[in-house]
Every structure is written in structure tokens, then in C-alpha cells.
C-alpha positions as CSV (number, residue, x, y, z in Angstrom):
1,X,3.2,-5.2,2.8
2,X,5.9,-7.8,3.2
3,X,5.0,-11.2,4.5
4,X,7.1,-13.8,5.9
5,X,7.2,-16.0,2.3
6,X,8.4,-13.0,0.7
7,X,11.7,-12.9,2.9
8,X,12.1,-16.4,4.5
9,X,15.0,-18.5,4.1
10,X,13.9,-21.9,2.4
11,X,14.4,-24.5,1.8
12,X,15.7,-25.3,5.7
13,X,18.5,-27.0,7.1
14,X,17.5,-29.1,9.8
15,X,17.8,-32.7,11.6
16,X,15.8,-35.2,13.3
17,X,15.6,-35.7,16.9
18,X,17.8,-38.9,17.1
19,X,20.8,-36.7,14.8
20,X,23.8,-37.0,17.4
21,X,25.4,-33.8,18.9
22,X,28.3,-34.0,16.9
23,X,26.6,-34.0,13.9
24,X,24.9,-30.9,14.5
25,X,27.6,-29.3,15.7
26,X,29.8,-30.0,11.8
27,X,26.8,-29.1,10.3
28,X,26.7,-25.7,12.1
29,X,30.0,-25.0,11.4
30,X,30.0,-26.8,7.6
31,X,26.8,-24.4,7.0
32,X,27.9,-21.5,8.4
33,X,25.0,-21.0,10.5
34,X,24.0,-20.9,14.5
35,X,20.9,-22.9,14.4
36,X,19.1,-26.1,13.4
37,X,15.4,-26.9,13.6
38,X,14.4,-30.0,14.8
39,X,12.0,-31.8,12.7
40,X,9.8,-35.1,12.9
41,X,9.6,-37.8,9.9
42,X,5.9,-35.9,9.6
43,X,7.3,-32.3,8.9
44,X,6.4,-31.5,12.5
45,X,9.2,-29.2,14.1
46,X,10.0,-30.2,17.8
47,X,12.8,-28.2,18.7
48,X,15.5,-26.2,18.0
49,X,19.3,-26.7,18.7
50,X,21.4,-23.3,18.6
51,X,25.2,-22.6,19.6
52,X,23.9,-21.6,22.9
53,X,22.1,-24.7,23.5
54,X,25.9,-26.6,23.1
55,X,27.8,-23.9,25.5
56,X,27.8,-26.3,28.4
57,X,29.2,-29.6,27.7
58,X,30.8,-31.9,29.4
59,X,33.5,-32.8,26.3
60,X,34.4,-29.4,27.1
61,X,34.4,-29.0,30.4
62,X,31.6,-26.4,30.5
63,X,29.0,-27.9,31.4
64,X,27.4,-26.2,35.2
65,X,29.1,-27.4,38.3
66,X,27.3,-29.0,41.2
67,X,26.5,-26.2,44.0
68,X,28.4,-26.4,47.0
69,X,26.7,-28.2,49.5
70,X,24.7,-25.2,51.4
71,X,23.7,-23.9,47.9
72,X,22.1,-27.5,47.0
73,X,19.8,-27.3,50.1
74,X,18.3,-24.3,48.2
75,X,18.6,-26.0,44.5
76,X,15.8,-27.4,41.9
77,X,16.2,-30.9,41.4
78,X,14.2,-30.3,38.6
79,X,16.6,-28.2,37.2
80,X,19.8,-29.6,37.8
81,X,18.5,-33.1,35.8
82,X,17.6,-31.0,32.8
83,X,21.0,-29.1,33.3
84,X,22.6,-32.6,33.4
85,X,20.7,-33.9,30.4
86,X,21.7,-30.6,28.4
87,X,25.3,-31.2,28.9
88,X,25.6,-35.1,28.9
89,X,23.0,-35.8,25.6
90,X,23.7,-37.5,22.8
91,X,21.3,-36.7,20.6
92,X,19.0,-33.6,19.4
93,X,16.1,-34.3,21.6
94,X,18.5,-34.3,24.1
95,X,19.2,-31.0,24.0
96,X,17.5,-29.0,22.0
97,X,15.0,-26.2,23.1
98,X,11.6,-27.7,23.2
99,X,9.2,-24.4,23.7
100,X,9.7,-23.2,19.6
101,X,7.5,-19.7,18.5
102,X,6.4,-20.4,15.3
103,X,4.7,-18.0,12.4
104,X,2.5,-18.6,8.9
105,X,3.6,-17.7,5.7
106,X,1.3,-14.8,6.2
107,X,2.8,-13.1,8.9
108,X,3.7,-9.2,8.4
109,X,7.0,-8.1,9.4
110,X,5.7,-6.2,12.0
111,X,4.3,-9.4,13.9
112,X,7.6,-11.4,12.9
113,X,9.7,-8.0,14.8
114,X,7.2,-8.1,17.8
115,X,7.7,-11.5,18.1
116,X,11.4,-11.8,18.0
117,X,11.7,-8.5,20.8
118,X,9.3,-10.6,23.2
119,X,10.5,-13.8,23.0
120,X,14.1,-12.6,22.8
121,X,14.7,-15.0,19.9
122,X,17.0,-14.6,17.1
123,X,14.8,-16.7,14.3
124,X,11.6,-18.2,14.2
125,X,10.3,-21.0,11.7
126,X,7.5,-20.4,9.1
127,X,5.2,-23.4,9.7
128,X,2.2,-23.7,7.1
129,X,-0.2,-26.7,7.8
130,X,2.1,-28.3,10.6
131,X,5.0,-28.5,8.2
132,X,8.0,-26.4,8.0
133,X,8.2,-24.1,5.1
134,X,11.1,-21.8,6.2
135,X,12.7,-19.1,8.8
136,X,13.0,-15.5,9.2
137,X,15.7,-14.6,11.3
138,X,16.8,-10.8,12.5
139,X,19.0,-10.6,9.0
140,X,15.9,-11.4,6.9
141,X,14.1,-8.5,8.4
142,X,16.9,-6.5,8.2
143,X,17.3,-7.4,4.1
144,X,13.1,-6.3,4.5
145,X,14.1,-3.0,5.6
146,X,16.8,-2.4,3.0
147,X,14.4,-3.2,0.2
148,X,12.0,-0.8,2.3
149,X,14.6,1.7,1.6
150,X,14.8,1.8,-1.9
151,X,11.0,0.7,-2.7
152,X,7.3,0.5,-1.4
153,X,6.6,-2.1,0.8
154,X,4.2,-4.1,-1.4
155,X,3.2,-7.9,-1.7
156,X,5.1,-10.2,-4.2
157,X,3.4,-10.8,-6.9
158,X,2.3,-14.5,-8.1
159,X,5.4,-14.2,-10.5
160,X,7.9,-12.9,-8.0
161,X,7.4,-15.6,-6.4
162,X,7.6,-18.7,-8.6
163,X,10.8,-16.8,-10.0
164,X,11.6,-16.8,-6.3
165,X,11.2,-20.5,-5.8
166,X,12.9,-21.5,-9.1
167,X,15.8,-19.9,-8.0
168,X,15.8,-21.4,-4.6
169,X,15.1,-25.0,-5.8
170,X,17.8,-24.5,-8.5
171,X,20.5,-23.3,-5.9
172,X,19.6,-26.3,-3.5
173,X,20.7,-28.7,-6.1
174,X,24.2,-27.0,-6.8
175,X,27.2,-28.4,-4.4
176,X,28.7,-25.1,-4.6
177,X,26.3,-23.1,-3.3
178,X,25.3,-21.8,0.1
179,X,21.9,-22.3,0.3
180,X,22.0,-22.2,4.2
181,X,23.7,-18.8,4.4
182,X,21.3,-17.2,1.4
183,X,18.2,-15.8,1.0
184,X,16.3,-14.6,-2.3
185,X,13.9,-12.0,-2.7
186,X,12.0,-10.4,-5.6
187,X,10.2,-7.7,-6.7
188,X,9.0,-7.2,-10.0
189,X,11.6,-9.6,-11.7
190,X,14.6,-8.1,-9.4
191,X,16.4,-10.6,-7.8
192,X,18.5,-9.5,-4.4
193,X,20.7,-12.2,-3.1
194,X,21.2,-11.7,0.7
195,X,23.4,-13.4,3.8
196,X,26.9,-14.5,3.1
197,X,28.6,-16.3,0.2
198,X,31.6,-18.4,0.3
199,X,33.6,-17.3,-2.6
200,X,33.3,-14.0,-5.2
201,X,33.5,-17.1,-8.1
202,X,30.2,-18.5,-6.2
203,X,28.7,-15.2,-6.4
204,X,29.5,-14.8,-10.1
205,X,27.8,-18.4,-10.0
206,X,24.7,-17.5,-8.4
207,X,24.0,-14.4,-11.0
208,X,24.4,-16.7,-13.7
209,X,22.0,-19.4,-12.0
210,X,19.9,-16.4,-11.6
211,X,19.9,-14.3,-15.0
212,X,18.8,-18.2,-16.6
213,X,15.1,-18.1,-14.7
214,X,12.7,-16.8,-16.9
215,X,11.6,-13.8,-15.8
216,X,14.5,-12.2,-14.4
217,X,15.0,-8.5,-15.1
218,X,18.3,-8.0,-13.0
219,X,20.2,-9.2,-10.1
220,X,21.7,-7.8,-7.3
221,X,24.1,-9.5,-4.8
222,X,24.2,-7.6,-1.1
223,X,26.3,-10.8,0.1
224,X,29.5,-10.5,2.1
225,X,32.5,-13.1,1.4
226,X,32.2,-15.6,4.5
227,X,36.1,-15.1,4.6
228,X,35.5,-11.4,5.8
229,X,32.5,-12.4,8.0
230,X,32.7,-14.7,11.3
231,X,30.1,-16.0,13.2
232,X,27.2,-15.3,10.7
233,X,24.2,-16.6,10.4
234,X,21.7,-15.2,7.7
């Protein structure tokens, strides 16, 4: 059965609590994705900043409007200083979402879906000895189920995954790839490329990056051109 290391997306884009809002908010839209984790210097993560969690800002006029006087009898003062906060923060800690689900490498895909449906959460980090490893979002399970379609649903073997990882590491180094909109997976020296890709030449790119690992049998590239896809986040 699939585990969570066998389809996570790693390494992670993330930032620290003191990263500014704007920062995060290029980085979102330089990487192509809707969410950040918020890590400590220890590897801890703390929080999470998504799209949502920028909706309601005051730069942009958004941000909740005080209740009219009868309605602020009733209201949560509580509520309306970590509404204010939200909207007025500089900074990550600031605004990020503090209660963060996490999973082990270990988890199946059946406890990574039950998890996403209960929470009503779109990702969720893979933590392994308090640091952060990766994250399996609803695409990454969806890339499970295509693999499910075509083959058995059976663990990665020790090779698969070092061929996995090589390929990872190797992509992380190059300036041209997308490492925050791609995942890798691979099953008995197959390598399936997965999310979004900024260019076909970047594709052709990857394969060759790819067919170079030792090990590789073939490689197959599901990704769409980021030009044809908006608003993704794999």
C-alpha cells in the first residue's frame, strides 16, 4: 500500500515566522502554489499561510468591517482582535493558521483522505521526528489513484525510493525547474512526473534530468503547461 513518502511533495517551500506578508504573497504567486508552511530555525512547523489566510487585508480594502453598533453589543472581542491582527500583520506569525494537522511518512492514503475530509483541509505536512519532510495535498492523492489505476497498490521499494530522492535533490538545484509545482513518484524504476510545469522545453528538461539517474527504466510526464492551468497548486 501507498504511504505518504511514496507521493509527498519534497523538498518544501516554506518561510519563517518573521517572513513579511509580501513576501509570501510573490512567493505564492512566483511558485505557483496556494500555500506556505511556516517553519521554526529547529525544523518545527508552526503554521501555515494559504491564499485564504490573505483574503482580508486592509491594503485591499477587504479586510472585515466593524459591526454596526447594535451588532457589537453581541460581538467577541476575542474575535474581532484576531480579525484585526489577520488583516493588519506584517509578518507570517501574524497571520498564519496556527492549529496545523500533521502526518508521518508512514501514513496510508486512506488516513491522509480521512484526514483531509474531516479537517476540511486541502494539504497537510509530513512531519518525521518534529521536522518537516514534505506534503501531500488532494493532487498528490489524486496522482495515488491514477497510479492505482494502471498498477497494484504496493510499497516503494528501497530503490524506488533513493531513485526518487536523486531525482528530487537533482531538480531542487536546477533554476529552471518547478520544484514547487512537481511531484515524483516511482515504481519499479518508472518515473511519473506529476502537477504543473512551466514550459514543454522544461519538461523535455526534466526527462532528460530523469533518464541520467541510475536506475531509471522509463519516464512519464502527466504535467499540464502552467500557461493552460490557473490557480494550481500540486
Amino acid at each position: 500500500m501507498l504511504k505518504a513518502k511514496d507521493i509527498m511533495t519534497a523538498p518544501v517551500v516554506t518561510v519563517k515566522p518573521d517572513t513579511s506578508v509580501r513576501e509570501i504573497a510573490e512567493m505564492l504567486i512566483k511558485r505557483h502554489i496556494s500555500a506556505v508552511p511556516v517553519v521554526e530555525a529547529g525544523g518545527q512547523v508552526v503554521g501555515v499561510v494559504s491564499e485564504g489566510d490573505l483574503l482580508r487585508r486592509s491594503e485591499l480594502g477587504t479586510e472585515k468591517r466593524s459591526p454596526s453598533w447594535w451588532l457589537s453589543l453581541f460581538a467577541d472581542p476575542a474575535a474581532e482582535a484576531h480579525d484585526y491582527a489577520k488583516s493588519h500583520g506584517l509578518h507570517a506569525r501574524d497571520v498564519m493558521t496556527r492549529k496545523v494537522i500533521t502526518i508521518g511518512p508512514d501514513a496510508t492514503l486512506v488516513d491522509i483522505a480521512g484526514i483531509l475530509e474531516k479537517f476540511h483541509v486541502k494539504r497537510v505536512p509530513v512531519v518525521d521526528k518534529g521536522q518537516l519532510v514534505g506534503i501531500v495535498s488532494r493532487s498528490n492523492l489524486l496522482q495515488g489513484l491514477a497510479m492505482a489505476a494502471t498498477k497494484p497498490l504496493e510499497p516503494a521499494a528501497a530503490d524506488d525510493n533513493a531513485i526518487r530522492e536523486r531525482i528530487m535533490a537533482a531538480l531542487a538545484r536546477e533554476t529552471w525547474a518547478s520544484a514547487g509545482t512537481t511531484n515524483v513518484t516511482v515504481s519499479k524504476g518508472v518515473v511519473e512526473f506529476w502537477g504543473t510545469v512551466g514550459s514543454e522545453d522544461e519538461r523535455h528538461a526534466s526527462r532528460v534530468l530523469a533518464e541520467a539517474v541510475s536506475g531509471v527504466k522509463s519516464v512519464n510526464d502527466h504535467r499540464m503547461v502552467r500557461s493552460m492551468v490557473r490557480g494550481s497548486w500540486a
